[in-house]
C-alpha positions in Angstrom: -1.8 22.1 7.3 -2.2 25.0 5.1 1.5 25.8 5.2 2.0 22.4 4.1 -0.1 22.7 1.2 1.3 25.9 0.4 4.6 24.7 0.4 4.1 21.3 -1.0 1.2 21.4 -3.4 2.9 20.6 -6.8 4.3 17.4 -5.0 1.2 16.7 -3.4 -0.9 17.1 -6.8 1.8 15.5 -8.6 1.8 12.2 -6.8 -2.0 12.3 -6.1 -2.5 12.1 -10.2 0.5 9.2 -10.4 -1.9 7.4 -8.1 -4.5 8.0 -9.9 -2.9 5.9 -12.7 -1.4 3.8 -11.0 -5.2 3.1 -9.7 -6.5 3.0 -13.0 -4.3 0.2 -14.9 -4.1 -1.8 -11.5 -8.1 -2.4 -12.3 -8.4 -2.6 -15.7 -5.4 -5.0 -16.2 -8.1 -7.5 -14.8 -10.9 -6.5 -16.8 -9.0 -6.8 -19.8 -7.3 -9.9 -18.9 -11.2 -11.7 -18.3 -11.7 -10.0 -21.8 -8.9 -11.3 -23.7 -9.3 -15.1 -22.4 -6.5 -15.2 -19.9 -6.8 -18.1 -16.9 -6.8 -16.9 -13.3 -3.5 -18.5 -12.2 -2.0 -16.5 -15.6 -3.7 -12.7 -14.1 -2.7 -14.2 -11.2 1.1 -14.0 -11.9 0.5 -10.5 -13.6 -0.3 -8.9 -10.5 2.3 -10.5 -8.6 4.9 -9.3 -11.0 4.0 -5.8 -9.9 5.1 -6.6 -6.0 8.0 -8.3 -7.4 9.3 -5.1 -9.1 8.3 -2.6 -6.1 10.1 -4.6 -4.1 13.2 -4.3 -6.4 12.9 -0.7 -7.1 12.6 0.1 -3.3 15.9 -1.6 -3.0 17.8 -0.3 -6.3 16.2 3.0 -6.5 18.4 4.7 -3.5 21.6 4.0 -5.5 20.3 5.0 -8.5 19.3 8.5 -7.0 22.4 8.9 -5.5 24.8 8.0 -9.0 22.9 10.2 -11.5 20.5 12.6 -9.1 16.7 12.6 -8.4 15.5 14.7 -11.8 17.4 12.2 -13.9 15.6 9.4 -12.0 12.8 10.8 -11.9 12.1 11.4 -15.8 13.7 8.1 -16.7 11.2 6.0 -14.7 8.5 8.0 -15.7 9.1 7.5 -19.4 8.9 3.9 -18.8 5.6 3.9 -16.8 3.8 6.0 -19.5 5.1 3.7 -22.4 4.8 0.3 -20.4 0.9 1.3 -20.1 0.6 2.4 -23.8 1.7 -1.5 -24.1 -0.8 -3.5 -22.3 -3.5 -2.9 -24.8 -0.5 -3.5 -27.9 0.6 -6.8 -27.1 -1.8 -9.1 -25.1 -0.3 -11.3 -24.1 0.7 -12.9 -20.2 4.5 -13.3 -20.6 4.5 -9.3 -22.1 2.3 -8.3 -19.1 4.0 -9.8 -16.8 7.7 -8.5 -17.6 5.7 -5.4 -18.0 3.9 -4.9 -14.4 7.7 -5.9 -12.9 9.2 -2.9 -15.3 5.8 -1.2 -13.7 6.1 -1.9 -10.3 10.1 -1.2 -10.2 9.5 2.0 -12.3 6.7 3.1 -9.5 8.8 2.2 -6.4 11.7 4.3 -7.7 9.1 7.5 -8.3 7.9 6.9 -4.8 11.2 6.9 -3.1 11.9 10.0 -5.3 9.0 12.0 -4.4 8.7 11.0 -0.8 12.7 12.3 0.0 11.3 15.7 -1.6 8.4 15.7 0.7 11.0 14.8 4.1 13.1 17.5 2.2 10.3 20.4 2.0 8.8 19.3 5.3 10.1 20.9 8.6 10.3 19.1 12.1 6.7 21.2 13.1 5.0 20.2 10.1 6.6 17.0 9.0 3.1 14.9 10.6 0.8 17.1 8.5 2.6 16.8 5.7 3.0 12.7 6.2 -0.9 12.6 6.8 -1.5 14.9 3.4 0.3 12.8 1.2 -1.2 9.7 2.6 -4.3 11.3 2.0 -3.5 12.5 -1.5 -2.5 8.9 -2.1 -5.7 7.3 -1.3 -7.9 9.7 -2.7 -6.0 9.3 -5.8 -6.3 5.6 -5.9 -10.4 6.2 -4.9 -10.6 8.5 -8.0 -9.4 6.2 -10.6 -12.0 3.9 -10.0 -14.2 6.4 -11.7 -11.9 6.7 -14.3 -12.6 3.2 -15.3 -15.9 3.8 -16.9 -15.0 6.6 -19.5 -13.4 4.4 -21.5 -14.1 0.9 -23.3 -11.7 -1.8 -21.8 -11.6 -3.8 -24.8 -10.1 -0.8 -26.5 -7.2 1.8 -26.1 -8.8 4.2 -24.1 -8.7 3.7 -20.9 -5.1 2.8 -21.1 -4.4 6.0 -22.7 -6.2 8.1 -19.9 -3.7 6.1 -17.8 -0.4 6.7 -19.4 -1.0 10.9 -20.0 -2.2 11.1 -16.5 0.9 9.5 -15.4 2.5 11.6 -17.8 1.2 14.9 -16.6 1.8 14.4 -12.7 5.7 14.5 -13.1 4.7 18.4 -14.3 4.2 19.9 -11.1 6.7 18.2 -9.4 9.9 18.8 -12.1 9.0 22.2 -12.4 7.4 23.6 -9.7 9.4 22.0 -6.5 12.1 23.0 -4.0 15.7 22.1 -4.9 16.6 18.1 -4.6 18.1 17.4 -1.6 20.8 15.1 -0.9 19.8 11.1 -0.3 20.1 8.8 2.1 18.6 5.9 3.7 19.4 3.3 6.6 20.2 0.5 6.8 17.8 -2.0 7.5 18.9 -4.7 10.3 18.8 -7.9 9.8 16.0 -10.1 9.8 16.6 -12.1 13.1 17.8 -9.0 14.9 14.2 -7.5 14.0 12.2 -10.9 14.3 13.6 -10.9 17.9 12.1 -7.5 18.9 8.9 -7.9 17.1 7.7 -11.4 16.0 4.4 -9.7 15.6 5.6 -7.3 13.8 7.5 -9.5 11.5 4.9 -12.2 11.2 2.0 -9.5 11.0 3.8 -7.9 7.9 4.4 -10.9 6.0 0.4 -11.9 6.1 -0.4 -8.7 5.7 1.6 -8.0 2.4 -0.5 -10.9 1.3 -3.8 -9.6 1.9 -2.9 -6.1 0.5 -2.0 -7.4 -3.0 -4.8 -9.7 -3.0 -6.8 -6.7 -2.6 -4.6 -3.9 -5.1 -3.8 -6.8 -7.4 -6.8 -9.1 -7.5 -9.7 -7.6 -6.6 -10.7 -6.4 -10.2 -9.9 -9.8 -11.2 -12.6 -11.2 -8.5 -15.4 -8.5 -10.3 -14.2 -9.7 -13.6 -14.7 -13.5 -12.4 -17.9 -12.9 -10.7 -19.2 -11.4 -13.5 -19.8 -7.7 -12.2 -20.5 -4.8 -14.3 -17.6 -2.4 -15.0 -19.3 -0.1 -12.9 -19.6 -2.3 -10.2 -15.9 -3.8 -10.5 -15.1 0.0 -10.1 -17.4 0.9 -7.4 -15.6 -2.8 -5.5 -12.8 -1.9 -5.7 -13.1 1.6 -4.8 -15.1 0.0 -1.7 -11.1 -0.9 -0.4 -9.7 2.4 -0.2 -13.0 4.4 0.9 -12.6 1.8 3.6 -9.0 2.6 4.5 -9.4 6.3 4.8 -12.8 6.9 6.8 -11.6 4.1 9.6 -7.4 4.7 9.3 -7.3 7.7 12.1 -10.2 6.1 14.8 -8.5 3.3 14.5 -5.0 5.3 15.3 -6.9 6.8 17.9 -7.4 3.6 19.3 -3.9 2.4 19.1 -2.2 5.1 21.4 -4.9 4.4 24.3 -4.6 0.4 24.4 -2.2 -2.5 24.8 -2.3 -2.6 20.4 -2.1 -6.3 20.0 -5.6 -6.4 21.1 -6.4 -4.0 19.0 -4.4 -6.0 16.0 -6.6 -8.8 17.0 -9.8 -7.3 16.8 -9.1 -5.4 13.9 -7.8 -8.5 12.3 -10.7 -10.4 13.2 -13.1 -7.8 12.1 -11.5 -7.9 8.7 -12.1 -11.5 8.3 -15.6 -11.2 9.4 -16.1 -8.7 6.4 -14.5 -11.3 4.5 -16.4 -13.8 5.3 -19.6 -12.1 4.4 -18.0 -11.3 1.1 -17.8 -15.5 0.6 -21.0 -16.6 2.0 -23.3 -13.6 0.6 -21.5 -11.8 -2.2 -24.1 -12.3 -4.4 -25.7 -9.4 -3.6 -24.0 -6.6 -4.5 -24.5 -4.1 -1.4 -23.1 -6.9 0.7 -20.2 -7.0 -1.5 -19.4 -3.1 -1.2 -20.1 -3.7 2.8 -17.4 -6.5 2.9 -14.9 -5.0 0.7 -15.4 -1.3 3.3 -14.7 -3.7 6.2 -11.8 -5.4 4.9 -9.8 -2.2 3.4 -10.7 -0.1 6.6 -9.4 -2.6 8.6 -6.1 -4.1 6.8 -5.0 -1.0 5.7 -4.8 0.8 9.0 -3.3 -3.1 10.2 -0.1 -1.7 8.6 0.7 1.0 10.6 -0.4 -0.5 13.8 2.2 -3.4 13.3 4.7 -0.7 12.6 3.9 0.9 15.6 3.6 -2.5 17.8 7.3 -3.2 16.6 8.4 0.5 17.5 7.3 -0.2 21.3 10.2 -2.9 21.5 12.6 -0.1 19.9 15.1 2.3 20.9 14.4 5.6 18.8 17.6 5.3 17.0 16.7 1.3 15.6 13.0 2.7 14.7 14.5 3.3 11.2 16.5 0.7 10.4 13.8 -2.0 11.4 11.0 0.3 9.1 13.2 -1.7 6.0 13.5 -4.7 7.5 9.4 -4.4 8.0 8.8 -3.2 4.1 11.0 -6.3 3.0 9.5 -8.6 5.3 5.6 -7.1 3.9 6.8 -7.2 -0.3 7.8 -10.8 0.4 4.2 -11.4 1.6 3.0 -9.6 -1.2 4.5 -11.1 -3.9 3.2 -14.6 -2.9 -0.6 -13.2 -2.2 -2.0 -12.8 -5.8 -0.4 -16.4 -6.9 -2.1 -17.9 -4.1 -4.9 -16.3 -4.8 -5.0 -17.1 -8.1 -4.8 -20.5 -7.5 -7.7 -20.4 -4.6 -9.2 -18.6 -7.4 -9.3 -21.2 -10.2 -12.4 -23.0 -11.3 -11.2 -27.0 -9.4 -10.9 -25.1 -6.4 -13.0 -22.1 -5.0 -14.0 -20.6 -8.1 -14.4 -16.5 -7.4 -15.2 -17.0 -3.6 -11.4 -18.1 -3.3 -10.5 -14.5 -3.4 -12.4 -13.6 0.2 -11.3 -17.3 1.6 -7.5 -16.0 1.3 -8.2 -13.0 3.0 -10.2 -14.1 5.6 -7.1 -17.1 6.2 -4.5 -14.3 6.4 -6.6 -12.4 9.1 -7.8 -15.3 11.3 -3.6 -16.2 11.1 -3.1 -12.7 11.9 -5.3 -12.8 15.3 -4.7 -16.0 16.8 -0.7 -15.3 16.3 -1.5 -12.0 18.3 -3.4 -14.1 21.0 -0.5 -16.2 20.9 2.1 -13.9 21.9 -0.1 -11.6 24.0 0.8 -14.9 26.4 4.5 -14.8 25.7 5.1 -11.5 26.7 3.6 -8.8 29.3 2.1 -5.8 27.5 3.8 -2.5 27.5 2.1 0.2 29.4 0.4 2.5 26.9 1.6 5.9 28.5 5.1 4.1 27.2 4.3 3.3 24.1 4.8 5.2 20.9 2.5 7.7 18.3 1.5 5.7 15.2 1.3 7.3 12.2 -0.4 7.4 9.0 1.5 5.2 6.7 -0.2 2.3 3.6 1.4 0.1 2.1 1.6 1.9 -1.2 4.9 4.0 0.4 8.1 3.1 0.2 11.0 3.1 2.8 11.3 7.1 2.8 7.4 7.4 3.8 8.0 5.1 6.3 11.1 6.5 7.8 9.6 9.7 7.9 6.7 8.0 9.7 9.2 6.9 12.5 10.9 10.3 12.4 7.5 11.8 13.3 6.7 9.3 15.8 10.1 9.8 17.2 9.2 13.6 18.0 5.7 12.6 19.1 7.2 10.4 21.7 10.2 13.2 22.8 7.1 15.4 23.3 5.4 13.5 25.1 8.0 12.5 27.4 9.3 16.4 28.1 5.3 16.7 28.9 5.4 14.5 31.6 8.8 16.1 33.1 7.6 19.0 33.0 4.0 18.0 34.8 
């Protein structure tokens, strides 16, 4: 770990303050959006405009790295993000936020996939799970952090959006200056859709909900606080509740995985993260209830992502592992652009008013655990000393992330196997 660090800091810093901004205007986009007047279903196509540009980005941002290089892709994006935040508080209005958090989310997905082939790059095959598990780390600590960024400024105003844009600004620093030579670039292929709904249904159908209940979450929980009438404190302190949740319960609940047939465990996670939403609906009024539901629900959905992963890895040879780690990430953004408009609409005041944001959730998860029941009766379990490692990935990482994910579950498993030879 500490020769990752060593090696990798400035990337690791780097990325760990781009989260932080990214963080930061994710949750104040919804404050200011309550402020200046704007409808639910209007914030409600805002946020999904983010998913619709990461999922864009992760697709175009390979090419572009390979025509004019990784520094040149690099800076470019980064200019936009810093000057696309500087805009938010400039022109209020939906249409401008909404071409603007595509721009955004494209912009963030190509920085990603820049970043992460560095990482793969600096990272060597002894190290390359510590240094997965750092930058996931980094990542949600970065996203935590924000939330308290939230407060120093007044929403209504400039500053906050400012604090966003320089820190975004400053990250690229470390990395452009102080990192190992850019390597060269590639990526796989994904395989088709039916080829990977026919290994995995799970898998497939798991993502897709999934990708719904993470943007509800990154896009519209802020909206929720603002909606519910929250302090900015306690929209911040909510939505920080999410990610807290996601690190403390991400590696017991790995633990879990490699010891157990995992579509139990995707059902009882999933239904654990509707129970927390559920509590969120019925008692949200009070506020520690609130922070309790939103703990349950992020430390239960986020580690959900790598568990389906590493359900649909079981069904794999090692060499398909990352090919189907696209098809996954395509099948997930899909999910994820829908989730905030349906939300927003479960949201609006003729329907479920506020509560409508825990009532998706909890729909996605119950969905989630009865289609696991379902197919633990179409299919006989694997036995766990022949399934895979899973490992650490959210759904903030883009298709390099992931593939190095199934790289190092790949070696975990070779390991393993030359173990029991040699026993």
């Amino acid at each position: 770990m500490l020769q990752v660090l060593s090696s990798a800091w400035a990337l690791l810093l780097g990325m760990g303050l781009l989260m932080v901004g990214n963080g930061l205007q994710g949750t104040i986009l919804g404050v200011r959006g309550e402020i200046e007047g704007f409808s639910t279903l209007e914030m409600s196509f805002v946020m999904s405009a983010y998913f619709l540009g990461f999922l864009g980005g992760s697709r175009l941002a390979p090419e572009m790295i390979r025509r004019v290089g990784h520094v040149r892709v690099f800076a470019a994006l980064a200019s936009f993000i810093s000057a696309v935040m500087i805009l938010y508080p400039l022109m209020t209005n939906p249409v401008v936020w909404i071409l603007g958090r595509v721009l955004i989310g494209f912009c963030f997905s190509g920085v990603y996939v820049t970043a992460e082939s560095w990482l793969n790059n600096a990272a060597s095959n002894e190290n390359r799970g510590q240094a997965l598990s750092l930058y996931m780390i980094f990542q949600m600590v970065g996203i935590i952090s924000a939330q308290g960024l939230v407060l120093l400024g007044d929403p209504a105003g400039f500053d906050t959006f400012v604090i966003a844009s320089i820190l975004v600004s400053v990250s690229f620093a470390p990395i452009l200056l102080s990192i190992s030579p850019t390597p060269a670039f590639d990526t796989t292929k994904p395989m088709t859709l039916r080829e990977l709904f026919g290994y995995s249904p799970l898998g497939c159908v798991g993502m897709f909900l999934l990708g719904g209940v993470f943007s509800a979450q990154f896009g519209m929980a802020s909206v929720y606080g603002a909606r519910a009438d929250l302090s900015l404190a306690e929209i911040s302190t909510f939505v920080a509740a999410f990610y807290v949740g996601a690190l403390v319960l991400q590696y017991p609940l790995g633990w879990f995985s490699d010891r157990m047939d995992r579509r139990v465990l995707i059902m009882v996670v999933a239904v654990t993260g509707a129970c927390g939403a559920i509590a969120g609906m019925l008692f949200g009024l009070a506020f520690p209830i609130l922070l309790v539901s939103a703990f349950v629900i992020g430390g239960m959905s986020n580690p959900l992502y790598s568990l389906l992963i590493a359900h649909a890895n079981d069904f794999l040879q090692h060499e398909d592992m990352a090919a189907a780690s696209g098809g996954l990430l395509f099948i997930n953004g899909l999910g994820a652009i829908a989730g905030p408009l349906i939300t927003g609409w479960l949201m609006g005041d003729g329907v479920f008013g506020p509560q409508g944001f825990f009532l998706f959730i909890a729909a996605l998860l119950v969905t989630t655990a009865v289609y696991a029941l379902y197919r633990m009766t179409q299919r006989a379990a694997i036995p766990v000393d022949e399934t895979g490692t899973m490992s650490t990935v959210y759904a903030t990482a883009s298709p390099v992330a992931v593939e190095l994910a199934q790289e190092v579950a790949i070696e975990a498993a070779e390991a393993d196997a030359e173990t029991q030879d040699v026993a």
